[in-house]
Residue frames as qw, qx, qy, qz and C-alpha x, y, z in Angstrom:
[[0.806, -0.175, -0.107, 0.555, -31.13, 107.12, 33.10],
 [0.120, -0.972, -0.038, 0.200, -29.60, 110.30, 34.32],
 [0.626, 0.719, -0.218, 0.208, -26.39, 111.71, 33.13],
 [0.393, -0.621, 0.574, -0.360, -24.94, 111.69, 36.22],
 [0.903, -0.147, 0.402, -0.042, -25.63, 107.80, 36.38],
 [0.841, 0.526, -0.003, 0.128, -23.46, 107.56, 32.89],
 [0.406, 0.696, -0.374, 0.459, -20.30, 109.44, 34.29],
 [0.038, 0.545, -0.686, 0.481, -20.55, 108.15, 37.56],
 [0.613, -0.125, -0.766, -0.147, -21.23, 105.19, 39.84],
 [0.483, -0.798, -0.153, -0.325, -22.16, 104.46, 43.31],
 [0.807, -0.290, -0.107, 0.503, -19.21, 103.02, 44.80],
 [0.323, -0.887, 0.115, 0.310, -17.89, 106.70, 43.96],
 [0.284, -0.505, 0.458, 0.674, -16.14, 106.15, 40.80],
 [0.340, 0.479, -0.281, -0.759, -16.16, 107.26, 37.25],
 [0.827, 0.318, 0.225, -0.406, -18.63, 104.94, 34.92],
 [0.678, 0.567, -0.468, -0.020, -15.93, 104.59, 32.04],
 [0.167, 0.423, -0.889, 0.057, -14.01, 102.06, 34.41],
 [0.679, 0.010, 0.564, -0.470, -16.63, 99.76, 35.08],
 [0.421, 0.229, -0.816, -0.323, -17.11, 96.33, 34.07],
 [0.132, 0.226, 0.861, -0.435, -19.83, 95.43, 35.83],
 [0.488, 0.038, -0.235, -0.839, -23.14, 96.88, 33.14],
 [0.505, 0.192, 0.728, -0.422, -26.00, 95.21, 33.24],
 [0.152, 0.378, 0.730, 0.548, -28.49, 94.24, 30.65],
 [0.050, -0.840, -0.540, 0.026, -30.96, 96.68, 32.14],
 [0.194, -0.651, 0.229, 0.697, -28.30, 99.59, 32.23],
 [0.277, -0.128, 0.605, 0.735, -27.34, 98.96, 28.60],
 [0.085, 0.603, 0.725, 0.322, -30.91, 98.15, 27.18],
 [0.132, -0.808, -0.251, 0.517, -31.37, 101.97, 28.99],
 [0.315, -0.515, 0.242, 0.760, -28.96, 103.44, 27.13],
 [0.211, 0.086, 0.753, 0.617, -30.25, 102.05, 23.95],
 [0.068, -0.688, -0.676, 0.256, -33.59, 103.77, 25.07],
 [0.148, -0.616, -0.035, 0.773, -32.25, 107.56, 25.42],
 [0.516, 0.813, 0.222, -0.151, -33.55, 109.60, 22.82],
 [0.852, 0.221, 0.138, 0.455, -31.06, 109.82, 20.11],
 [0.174, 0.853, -0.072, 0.487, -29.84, 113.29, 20.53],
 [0.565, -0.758, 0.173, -0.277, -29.31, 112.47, 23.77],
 [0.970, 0.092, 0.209, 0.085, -27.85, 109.35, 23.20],
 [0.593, 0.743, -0.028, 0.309, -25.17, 110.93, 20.93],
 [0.237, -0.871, 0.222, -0.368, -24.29, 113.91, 23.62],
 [0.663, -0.594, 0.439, -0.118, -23.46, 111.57, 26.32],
 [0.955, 0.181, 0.126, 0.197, -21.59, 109.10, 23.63],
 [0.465, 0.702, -0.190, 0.505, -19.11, 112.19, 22.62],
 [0.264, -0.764, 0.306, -0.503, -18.72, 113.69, 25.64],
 [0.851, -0.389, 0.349, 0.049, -17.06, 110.43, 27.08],
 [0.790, 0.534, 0.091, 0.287, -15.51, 110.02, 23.81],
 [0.134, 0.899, -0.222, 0.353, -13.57, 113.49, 24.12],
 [0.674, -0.711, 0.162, -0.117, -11.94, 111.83, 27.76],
 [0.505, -0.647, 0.532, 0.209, -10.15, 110.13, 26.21],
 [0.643, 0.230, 0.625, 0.378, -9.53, 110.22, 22.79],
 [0.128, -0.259, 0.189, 0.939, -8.68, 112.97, 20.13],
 [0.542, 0.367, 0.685, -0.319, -11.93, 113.16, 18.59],
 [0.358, 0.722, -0.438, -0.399, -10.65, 114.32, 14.84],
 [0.035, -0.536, 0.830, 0.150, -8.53, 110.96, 14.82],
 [0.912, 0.063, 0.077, -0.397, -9.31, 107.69, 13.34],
 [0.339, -0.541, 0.766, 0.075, -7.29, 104.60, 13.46],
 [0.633, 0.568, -0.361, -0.383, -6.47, 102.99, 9.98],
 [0.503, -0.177, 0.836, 0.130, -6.20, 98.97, 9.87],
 [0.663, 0.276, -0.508, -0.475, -6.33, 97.23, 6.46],
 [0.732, -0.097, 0.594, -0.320, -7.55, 93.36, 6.67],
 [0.457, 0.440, -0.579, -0.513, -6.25, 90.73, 4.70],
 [0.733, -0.461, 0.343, -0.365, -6.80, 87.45, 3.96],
 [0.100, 0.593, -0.790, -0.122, -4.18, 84.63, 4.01],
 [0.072, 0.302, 0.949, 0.055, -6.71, 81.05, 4.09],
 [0.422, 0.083, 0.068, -0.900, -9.43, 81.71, 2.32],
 [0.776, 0.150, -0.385, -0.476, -12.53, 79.67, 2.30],
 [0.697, -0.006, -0.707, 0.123, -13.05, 75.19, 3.29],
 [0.161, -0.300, 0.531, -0.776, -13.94, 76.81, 6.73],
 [0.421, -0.284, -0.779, -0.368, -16.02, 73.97, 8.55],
 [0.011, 0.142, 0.623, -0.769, -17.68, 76.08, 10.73],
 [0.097, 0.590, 0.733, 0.324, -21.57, 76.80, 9.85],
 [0.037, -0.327, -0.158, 0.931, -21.66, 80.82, 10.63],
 [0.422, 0.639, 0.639, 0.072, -25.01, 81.83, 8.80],
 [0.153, 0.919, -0.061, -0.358, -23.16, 84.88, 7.81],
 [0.210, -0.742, 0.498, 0.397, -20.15, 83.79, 6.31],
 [0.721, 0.588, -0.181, -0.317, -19.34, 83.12, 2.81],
 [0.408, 0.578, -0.704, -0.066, -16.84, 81.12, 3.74],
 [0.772, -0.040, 0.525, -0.357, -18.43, 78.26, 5.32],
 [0.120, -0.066, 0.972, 0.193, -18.10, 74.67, 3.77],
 [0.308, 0.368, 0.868, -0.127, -21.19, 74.10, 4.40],
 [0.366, 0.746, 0.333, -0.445, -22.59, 76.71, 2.28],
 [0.549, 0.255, 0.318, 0.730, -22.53, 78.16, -1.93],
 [0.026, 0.903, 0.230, -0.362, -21.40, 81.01, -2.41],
 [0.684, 0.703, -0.067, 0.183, -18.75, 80.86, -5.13],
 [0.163, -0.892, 0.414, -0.077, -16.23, 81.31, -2.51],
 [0.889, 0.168, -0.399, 0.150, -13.18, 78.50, -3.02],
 [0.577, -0.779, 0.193, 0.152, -11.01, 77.28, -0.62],
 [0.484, 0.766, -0.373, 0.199, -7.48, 78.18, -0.98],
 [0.699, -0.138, -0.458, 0.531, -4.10, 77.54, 0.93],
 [0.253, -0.809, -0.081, 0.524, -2.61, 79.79, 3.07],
 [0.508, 0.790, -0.180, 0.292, -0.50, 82.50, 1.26],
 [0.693, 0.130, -0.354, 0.614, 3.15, 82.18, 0.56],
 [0.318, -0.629, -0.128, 0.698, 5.22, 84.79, 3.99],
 [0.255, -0.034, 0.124, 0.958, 6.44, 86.89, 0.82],
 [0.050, -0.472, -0.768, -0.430, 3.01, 87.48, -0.51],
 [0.601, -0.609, -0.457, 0.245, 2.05, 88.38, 2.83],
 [0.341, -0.493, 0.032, 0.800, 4.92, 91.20, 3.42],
 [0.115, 0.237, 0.477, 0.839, 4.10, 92.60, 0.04],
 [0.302, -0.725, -0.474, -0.398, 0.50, 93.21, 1.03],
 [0.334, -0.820, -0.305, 0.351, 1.15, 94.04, 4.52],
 [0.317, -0.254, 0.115, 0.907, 4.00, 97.02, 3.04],
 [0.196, 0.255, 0.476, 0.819, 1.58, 98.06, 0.70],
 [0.389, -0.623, -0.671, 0.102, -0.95, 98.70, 3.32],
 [0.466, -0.435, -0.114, 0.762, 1.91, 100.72, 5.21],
 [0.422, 0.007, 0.399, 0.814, 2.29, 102.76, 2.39],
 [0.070, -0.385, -0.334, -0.857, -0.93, 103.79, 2.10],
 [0.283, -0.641, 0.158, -0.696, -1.91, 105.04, 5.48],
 [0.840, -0.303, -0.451, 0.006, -2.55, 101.67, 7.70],
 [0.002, 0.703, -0.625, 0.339, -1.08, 101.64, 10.93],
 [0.601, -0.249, 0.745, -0.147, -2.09, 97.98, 11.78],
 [0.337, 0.277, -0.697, -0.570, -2.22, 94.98, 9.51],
 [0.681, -0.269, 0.570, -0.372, -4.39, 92.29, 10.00],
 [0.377, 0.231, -0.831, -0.337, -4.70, 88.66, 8.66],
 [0.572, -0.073, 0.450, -0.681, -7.17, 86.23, 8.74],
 [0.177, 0.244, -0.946, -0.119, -7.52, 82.55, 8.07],
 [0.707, -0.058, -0.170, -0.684, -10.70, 80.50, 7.73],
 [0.404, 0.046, -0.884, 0.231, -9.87, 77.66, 10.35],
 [0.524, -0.741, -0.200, -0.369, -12.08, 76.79, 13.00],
 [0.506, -0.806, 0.289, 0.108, -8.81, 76.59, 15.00],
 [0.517, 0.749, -0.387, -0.144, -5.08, 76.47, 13.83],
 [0.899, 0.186, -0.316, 0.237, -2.72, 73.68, 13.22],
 [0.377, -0.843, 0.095, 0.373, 0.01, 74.03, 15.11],
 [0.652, 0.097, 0.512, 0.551, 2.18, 73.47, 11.86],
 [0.211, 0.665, 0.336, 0.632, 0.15, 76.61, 10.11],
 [0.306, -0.946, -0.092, 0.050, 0.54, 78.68, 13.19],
 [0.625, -0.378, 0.224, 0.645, 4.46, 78.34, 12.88],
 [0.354, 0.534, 0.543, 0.542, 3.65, 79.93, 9.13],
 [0.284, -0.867, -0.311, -0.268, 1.19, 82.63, 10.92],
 [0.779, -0.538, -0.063, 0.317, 4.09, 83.25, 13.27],
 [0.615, -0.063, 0.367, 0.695, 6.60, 84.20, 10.70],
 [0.076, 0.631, 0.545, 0.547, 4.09, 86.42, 9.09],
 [0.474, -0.787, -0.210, 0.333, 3.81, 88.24, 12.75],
 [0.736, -0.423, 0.077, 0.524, 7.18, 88.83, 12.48],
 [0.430, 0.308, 0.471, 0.706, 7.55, 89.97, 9.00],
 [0.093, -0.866, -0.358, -0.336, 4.88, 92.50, 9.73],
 [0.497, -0.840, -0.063, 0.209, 6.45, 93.85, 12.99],
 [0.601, -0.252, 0.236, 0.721, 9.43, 94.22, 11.30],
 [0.181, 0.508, 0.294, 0.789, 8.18, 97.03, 8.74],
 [0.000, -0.231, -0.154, -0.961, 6.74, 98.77, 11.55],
 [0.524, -0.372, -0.214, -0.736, 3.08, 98.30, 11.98],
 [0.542, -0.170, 0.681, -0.462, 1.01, 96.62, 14.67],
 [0.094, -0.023, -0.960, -0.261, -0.24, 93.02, 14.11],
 [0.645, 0.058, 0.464, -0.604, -3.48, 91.47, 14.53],
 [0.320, -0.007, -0.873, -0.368, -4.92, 88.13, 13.15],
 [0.743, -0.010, 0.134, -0.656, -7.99, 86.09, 13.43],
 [0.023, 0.378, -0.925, -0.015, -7.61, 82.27, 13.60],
 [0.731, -0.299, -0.611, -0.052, -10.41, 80.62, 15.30],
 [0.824, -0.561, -0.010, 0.079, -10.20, 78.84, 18.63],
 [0.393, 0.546, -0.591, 0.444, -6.59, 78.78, 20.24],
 [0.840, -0.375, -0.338, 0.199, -5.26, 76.99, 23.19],
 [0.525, -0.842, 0.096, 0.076, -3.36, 78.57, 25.98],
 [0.624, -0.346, 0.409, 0.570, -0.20, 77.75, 24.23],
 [0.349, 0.555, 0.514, 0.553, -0.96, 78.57, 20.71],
 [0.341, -0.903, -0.251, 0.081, -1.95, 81.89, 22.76],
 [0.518, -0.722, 0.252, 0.384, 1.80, 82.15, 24.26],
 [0.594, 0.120, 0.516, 0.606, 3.30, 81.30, 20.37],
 [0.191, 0.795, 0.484, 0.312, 1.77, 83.86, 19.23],
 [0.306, -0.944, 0.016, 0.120, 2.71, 86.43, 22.00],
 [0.559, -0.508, 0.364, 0.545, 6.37, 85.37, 21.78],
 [0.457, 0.538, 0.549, 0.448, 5.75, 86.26, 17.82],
 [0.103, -0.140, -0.155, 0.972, 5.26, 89.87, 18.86],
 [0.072, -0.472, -0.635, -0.608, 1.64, 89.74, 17.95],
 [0.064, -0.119, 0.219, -0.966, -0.18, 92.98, 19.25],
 [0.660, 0.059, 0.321, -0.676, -3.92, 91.84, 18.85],
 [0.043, 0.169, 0.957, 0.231, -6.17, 88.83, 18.19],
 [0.593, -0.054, 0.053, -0.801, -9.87, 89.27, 17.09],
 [0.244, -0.202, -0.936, -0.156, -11.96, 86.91, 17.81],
 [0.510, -0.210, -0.042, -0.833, -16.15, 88.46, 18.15],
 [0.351, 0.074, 0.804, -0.475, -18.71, 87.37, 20.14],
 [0.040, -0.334, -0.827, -0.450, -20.92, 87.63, 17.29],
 [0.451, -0.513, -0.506, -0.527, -24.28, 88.17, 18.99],
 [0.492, -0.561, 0.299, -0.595, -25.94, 88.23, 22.54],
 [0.128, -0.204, 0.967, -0.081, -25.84, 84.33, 24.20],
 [0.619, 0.340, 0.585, -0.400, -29.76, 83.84, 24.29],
 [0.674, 0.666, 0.010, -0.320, -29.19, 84.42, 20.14],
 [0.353, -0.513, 0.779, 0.067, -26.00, 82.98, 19.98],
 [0.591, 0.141, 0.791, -0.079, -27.60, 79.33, 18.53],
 [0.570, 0.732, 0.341, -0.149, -29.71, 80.53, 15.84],
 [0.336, 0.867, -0.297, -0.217, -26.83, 82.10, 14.09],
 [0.322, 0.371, -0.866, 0.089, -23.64, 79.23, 14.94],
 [0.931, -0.306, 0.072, -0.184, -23.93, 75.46, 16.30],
 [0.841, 0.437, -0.292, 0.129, -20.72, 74.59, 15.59],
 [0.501, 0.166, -0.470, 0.707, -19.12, 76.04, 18.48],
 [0.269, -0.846, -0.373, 0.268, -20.85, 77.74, 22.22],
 [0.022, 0.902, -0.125, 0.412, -20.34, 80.95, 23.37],
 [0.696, -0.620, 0.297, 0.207, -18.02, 79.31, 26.31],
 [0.762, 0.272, 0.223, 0.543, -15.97, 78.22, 23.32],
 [0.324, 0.777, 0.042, 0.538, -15.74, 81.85, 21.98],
 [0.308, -0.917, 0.139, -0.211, -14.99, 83.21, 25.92],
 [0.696, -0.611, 0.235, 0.295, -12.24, 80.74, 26.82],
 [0.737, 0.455, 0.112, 0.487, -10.50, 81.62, 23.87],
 [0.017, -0.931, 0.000, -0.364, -10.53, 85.18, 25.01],
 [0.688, -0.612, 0.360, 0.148, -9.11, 84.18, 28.68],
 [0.950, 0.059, 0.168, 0.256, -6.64, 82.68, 26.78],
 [0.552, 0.376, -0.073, 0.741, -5.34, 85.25, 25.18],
 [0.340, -0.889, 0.073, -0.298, -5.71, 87.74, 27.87],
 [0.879, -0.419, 0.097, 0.203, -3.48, 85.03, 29.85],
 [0.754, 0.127, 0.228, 0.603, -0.92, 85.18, 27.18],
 [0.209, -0.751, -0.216, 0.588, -1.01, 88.85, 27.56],
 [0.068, 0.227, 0.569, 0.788, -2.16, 89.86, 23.53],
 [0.070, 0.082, -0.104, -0.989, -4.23, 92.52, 23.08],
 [0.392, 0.457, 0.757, -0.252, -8.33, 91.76, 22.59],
 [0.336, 0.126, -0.284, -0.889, -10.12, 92.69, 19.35],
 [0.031, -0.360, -0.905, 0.225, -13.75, 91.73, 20.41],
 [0.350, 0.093, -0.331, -0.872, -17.35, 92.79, 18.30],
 [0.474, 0.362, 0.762, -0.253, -20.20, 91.68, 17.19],
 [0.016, -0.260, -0.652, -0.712, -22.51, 91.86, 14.05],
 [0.351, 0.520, 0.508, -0.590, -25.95, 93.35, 13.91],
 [0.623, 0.397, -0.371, -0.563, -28.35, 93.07, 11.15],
 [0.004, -0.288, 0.955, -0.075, -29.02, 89.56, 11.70],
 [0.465, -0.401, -0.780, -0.119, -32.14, 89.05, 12.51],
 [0.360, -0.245, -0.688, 0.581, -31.63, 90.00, 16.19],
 [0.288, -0.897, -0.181, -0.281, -33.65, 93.04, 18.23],
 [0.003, 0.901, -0.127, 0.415, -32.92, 95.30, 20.37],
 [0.901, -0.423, 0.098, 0.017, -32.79, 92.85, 23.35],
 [0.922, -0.327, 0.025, 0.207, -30.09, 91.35, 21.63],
 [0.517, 0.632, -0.139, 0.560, -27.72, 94.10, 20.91],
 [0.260, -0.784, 0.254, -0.503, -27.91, 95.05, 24.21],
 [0.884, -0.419, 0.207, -0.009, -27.03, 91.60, 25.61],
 [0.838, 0.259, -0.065, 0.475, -23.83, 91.53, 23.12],
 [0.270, 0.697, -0.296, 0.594, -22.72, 94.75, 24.27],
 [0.726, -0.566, 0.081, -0.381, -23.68, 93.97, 27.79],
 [0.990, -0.026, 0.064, 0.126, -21.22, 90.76, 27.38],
 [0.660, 0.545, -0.176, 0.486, -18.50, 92.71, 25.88],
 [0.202, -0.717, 0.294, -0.599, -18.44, 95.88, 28.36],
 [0.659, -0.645, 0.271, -0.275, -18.85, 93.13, 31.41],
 [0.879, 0.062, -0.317, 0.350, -15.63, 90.85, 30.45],
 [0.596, -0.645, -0.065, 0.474, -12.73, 91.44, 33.37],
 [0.211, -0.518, 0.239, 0.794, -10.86, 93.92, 30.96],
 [0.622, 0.658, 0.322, -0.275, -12.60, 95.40, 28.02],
 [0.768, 0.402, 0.404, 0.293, -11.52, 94.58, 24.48],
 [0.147, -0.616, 0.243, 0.735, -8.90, 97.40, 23.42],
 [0.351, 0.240, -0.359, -0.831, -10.62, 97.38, 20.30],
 [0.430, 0.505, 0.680, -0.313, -14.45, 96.65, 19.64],
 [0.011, -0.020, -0.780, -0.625, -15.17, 95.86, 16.00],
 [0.398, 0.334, 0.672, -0.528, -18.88, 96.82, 15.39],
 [0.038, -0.076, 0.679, 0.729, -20.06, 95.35, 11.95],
 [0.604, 0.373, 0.195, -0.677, -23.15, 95.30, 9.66],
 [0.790, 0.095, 0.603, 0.062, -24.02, 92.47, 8.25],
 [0.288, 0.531, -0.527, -0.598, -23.21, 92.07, 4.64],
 [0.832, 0.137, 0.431, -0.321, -25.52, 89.77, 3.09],
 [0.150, 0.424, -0.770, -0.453, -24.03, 87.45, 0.81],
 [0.794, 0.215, -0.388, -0.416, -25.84, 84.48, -1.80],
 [0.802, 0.178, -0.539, -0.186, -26.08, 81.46, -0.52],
 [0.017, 0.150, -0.643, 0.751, -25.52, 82.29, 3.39],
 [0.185, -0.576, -0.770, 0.205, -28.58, 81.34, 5.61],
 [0.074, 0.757, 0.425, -0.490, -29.18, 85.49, 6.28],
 [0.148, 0.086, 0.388, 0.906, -28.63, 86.64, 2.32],
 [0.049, -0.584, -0.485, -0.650, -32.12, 87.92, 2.94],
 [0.429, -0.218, -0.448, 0.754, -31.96, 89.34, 5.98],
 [0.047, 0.943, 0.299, 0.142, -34.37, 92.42, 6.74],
 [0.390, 0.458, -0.198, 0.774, -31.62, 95.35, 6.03],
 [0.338, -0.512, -0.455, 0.646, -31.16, 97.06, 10.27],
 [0.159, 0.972, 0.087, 0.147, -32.20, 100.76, 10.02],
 [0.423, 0.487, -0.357, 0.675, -28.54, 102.91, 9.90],
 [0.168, -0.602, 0.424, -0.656, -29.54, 104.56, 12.79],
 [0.937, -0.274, -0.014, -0.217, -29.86, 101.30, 14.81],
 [0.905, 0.115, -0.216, 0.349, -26.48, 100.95, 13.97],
 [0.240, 0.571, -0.294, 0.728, -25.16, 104.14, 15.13],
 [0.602, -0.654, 0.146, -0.435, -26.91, 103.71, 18.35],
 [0.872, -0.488, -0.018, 0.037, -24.87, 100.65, 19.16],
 [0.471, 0.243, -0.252, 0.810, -21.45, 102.56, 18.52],
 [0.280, -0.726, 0.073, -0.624, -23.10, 105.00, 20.47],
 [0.725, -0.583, 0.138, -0.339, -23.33, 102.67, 23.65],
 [0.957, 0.011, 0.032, 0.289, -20.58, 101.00, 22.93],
 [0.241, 0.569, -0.276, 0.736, -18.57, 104.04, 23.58],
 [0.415, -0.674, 0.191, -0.580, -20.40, 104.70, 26.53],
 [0.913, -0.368, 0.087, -0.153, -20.01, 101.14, 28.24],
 [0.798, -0.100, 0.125, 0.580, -15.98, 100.97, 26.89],
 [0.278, -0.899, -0.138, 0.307, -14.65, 104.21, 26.80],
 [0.170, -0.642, 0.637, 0.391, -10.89, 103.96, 26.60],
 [0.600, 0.229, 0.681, 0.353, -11.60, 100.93, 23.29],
 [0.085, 0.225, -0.556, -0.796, -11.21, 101.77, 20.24],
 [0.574, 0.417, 0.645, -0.286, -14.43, 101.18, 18.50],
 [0.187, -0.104, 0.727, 0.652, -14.25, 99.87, 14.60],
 [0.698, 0.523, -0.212, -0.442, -16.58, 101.28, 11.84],
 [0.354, -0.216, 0.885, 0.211, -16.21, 97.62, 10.49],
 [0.010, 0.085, 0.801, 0.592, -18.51, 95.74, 7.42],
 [0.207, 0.669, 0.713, -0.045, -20.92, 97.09, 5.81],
 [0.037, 0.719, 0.187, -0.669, -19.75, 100.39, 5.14],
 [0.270, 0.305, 0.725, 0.555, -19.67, 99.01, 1.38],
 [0.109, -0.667, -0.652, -0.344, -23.49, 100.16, 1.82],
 [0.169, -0.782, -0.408, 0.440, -23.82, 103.30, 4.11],
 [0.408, 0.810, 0.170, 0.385, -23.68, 106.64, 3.08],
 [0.374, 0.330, -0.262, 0.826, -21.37, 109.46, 3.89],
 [0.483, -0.547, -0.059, -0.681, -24.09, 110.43, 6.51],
 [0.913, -0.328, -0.225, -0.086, -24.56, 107.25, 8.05],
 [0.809, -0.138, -0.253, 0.513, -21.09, 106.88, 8.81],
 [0.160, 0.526, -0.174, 0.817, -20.47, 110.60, 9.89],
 [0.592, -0.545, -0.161, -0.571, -22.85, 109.51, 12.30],
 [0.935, -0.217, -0.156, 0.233, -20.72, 106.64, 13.85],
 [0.696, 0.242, -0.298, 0.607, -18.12, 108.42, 14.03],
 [0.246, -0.517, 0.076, -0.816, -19.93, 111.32, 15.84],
 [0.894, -0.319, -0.263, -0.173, -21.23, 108.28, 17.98],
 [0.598, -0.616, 0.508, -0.068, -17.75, 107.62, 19.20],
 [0.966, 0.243, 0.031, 0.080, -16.53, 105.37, 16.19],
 [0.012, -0.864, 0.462, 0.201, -12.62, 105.98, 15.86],
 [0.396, -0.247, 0.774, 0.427, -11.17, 102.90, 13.42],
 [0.661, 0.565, -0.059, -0.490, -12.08, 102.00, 10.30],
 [0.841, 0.053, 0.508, 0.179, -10.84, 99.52, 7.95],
 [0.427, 0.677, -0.221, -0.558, -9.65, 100.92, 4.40],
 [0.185, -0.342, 0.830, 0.399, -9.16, 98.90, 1.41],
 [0.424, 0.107, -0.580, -0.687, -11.30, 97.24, -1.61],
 [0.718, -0.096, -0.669, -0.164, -11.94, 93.90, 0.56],
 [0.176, -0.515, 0.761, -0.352, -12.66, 92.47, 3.72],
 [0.375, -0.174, 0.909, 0.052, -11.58, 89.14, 3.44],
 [0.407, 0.198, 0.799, 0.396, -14.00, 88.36, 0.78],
 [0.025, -0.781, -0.571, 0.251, -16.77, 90.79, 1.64],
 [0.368, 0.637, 0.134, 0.664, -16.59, 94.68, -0.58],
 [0.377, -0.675, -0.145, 0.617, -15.21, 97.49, 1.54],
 [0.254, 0.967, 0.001, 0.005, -15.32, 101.36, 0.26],
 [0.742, 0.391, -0.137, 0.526, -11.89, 101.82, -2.00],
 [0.638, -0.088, -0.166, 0.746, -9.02, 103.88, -0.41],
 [0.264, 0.110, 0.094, 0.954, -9.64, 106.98, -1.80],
 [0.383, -0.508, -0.470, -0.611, -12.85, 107.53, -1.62],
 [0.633, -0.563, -0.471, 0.246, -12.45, 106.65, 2.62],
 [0.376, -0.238, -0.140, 0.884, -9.41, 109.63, 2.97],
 [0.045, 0.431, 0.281, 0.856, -11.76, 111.84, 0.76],
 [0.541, -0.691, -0.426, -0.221, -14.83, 111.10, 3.21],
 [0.668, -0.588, -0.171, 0.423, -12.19, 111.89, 6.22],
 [0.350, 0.262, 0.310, 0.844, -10.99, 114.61, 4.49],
 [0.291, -0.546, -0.559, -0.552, -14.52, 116.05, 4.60],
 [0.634, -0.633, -0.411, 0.170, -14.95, 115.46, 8.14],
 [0.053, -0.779, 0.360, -0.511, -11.84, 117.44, 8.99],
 [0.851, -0.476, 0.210, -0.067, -10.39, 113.87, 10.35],
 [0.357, 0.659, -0.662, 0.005, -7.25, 112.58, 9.98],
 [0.775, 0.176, -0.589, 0.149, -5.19, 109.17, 10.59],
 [0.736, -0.668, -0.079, 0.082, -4.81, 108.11, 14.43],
 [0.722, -0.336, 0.147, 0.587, -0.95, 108.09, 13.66],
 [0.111, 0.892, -0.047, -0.435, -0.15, 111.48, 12.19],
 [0.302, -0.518, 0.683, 0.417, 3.22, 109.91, 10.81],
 [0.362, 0.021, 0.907, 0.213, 1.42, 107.50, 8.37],
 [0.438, 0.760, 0.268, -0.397, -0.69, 110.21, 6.60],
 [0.428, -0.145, 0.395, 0.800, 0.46, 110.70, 2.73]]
C-alpha cells in the first residue's frame, strides 16, 4: 500500500474521511513494516490533533458484579468465579464524591459503569441523576450500561450525557467464541441508537484474546466502516483474570498492540484513540509506543472497574517524561 493510497482516495478525497475500509485495506496496513507503519500513523495524527496532548478520563464503577452476560473476559460475569460480588448501584452522593475527586486530580471526563446486560428503566432514572450531578461540576460524562432502546437512548441525551461506550469487542467471524449471550447486531443497533439520540460514540475492542491478525483487522475494519466513526476508540489489552474462560490466554506481543493503535489512527483520524486495560502490565516503552502510534487518552486511576490500572502518579510522571501534558490545559495541577 502506497502512501499516497493512505492520504488519499480515488473519488479525489482525503483518506481520513472515509468510512468505507475494507478488510483487505486494513489487513494491509497491519502488514507495513513497522517503521513504516508508525510514520504514516503520526503523520495523520499531527492533522489533527496536538500531538503532546493526552485526554484524561477516570472510570468508575457504580453496579458492580451479578452481570448475566457470559463475556469470557469479564470478571464480572454470573456465570463465572472470580471473587468478584455483586453489589447495588452506588448511592448519587457517593457518585459526586468520586466523580469531584477525579476533577481534582486532572480528569476531564468521568465515566461510570454498571454491570447490566441492559438497564431498568427505574435504575436509568438513578444513572440519569448521576449525569447530571457530573455535568454540573464541569466535566464530560460517559457511561456504559449494556443494551439500550431508542428511548433509554433519548433519557439519557436529555440527561446531558456526552458519551456512551459500548465495544464491539472483537471482529464478527470471532465474535461467538468470546460472547453467546448477545450478537453482534445486538451490539450495532445499540450504537444506531445512540447515534439517533444524538450522544457521542465510545466504541473499541479488546485484543489478546485468542484472536489473529485476521481478526483485529476485521474489528477495526467494523469500527472505521460504521456511518460516523466513534469519537472515541477505546483500544484494550486483555487483562486476564482467575476464573474467566481466557485467564490463560497466550499474553499478545506489545508490539501487536501498538500496531492496532497504529491503524486505528490511520482508519479514524479525527477519534480519539484510548490507551485503555492492560497498561497495569506494559512498560514505559510499550506505551510510549502507543502513544507515538497515535494513542491520545488514557485512563488514570488505581482501577478499572475491577481490573488494576497504573496509580495516578506514576501515569503524570510517565507523561511528564514524554514531554506530554493533559488534553485540557486548565485541569493540569
Amino acid at each position: 500500500m502506497s502512501l499516497s493510497a493512505v492520504f488519499s482516495d480515488p473519488r479525489g478525497g482525503p483518506a481520513w474521511l472515509r468510512h468505507d475500509w475494507t478488510r483487505e485495506e486494513v489487513r494491509g496496513l497491519f502488514a507495513l513494516p513497522f517503521s513504516e507503519l508508525i510514520f504514516r500513523a503520526q503523520q495523520i495524527h499531527r492533522v489533527h490533533f496536538d500531538p503532546a496532548e493526552v485526554q484524561i478520563s477516570t472510570l468508575l464503577s457504580i453496579k458492580t458484579g451479578g452481570c448475566p452476560e457470559d463475556c469470557a473476559y469479564c470478571p464480572q460475569s454470573a456465570k463465572y468465579e472470580t471473587g468478584v460480588k455483586a453489589e447495588k448501584l452506588m448511592a448519587l452522593d457517593a457518585v459526586l464524591r468520586e466523580a469531584q475527586a477525579a476533577k481534582a486530580g486532572g480528569a476531564s471526563r468521568f465515566c461510570m459503569g454498571a454491570a447490566w446486560r441492559e438497564p431498568k428503566d427505574r435504575d436509568l432514572e438513578k444513572v440519569c441523576a448521576m449525569v447530571e450531578g457530573v455535568k454540573a461540576l464541569g466535566m464530560e460524562t460517559c457511561v456504559t450500561l449494556g443494551m439500550l432502546t431508542g428511548d433509554q437512548a433519548r433519557r439519557l441525551k436529555q440527561s446531558g450525557l456526552d458519551y456512551y461506550n459500548h465495544n464491539l469487542d472483537t471482529s464478527p467471524e470471532y465474535y461467538g467464541d468470546i460472547i453467546t449471550t448477545r450478537t453482534y447486531q445486538d451490539r450495532l443497533d445499540t450504537l444506531d441508537h445512540i447515534r439517533e439520540a444524538g450522544i457521542h460514540v465510545c466504541c473499541g475492542g479488546i485484543v489478546g484474546m485468542g484472536e489473529n491478525t485476521e481478526d483485529r483487522a476485521g474489528m477495526i475494519a467494523a469500527l472505521a466502516s460504521l456511518p460516523v466513526h466513534p469519537e472515541s476508540v477505546p483500544i484494550n489489552m486483555l487483562v486476564k483474570v482467575e476464573g474467566t474462560p481466557l485467564a490463560d490466554a497466550t499474553p499478545l506481543d506489545p508490539l501487536d498492540f501498538v500496531r492496532t493503535i497504529a491503524v486505528a489512527r490511520i482508519t479514524m483520524p479525527a477519534s480519539v484513540v484510548r490507551l485503555s486495560a492492560g497498561r497495569e502490565d506494559m512498560t514505559e516503552e510499550a506505551q510510549a509506543l502507543c502513544f507515538l502510534a497515535g494513542a491520545n487518552s488514557i485512563f488514570y486511576g488505581p482501577k478499572l472497574l475491577t481490573t488494576p490500572n497504573p496509580a495516578r502518579d506514576r501515569d503524570m510522571a510517565l507523561l511528564d517524561k514524554l514531554g506530554m501534558r493533559p488534553m485540557n490545559p486548565d485541569l493540569e495541577s
